[in-house]
C-alpha positions, 0 to 999 in steps of 0.5 A: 779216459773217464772216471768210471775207468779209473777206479781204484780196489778198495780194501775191505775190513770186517767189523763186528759187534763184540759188546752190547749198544743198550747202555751206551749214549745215543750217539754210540748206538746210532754209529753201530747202527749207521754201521750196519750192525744190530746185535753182538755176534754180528758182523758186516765187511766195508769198505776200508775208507777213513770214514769207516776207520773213524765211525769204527774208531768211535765205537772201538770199546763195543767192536773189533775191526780186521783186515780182509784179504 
């Protein structure tokens, strides 16, 4: 059986930009962007992976994060 066959659902979660990146260091504005987000009041689904949780994390004081179903 090969890998492609073997794939595993991955969850979701919902991000979304609650705060403002304008006065933030640029790191922190680069991980809203890498995100994908570019304005409060936006939100974006990824995947539920650690890398995700972790840029999230990083950023927890300018987003909100929540499981989807």
């Amino acid at each position: 059986m090969s890998k492609a066959a073997k794939t595993t659902e991955v969850g979701k979660i919902r991000v979304k930009q609650i705060k403002s990146g304008v006065s933030q260091l640029p790191a922190a504005r680069a991980t809203l962007r890498a995100l994908g987000l570019k304005r409060i009041g936006h939100e974006v689904i990824k995947d539920d992976r650690p890398e995700i949780r972790g840029m999230a994390k990083a950023v927890q004081h300018l987003v909100t994060v929540e499981e989807v179903k």
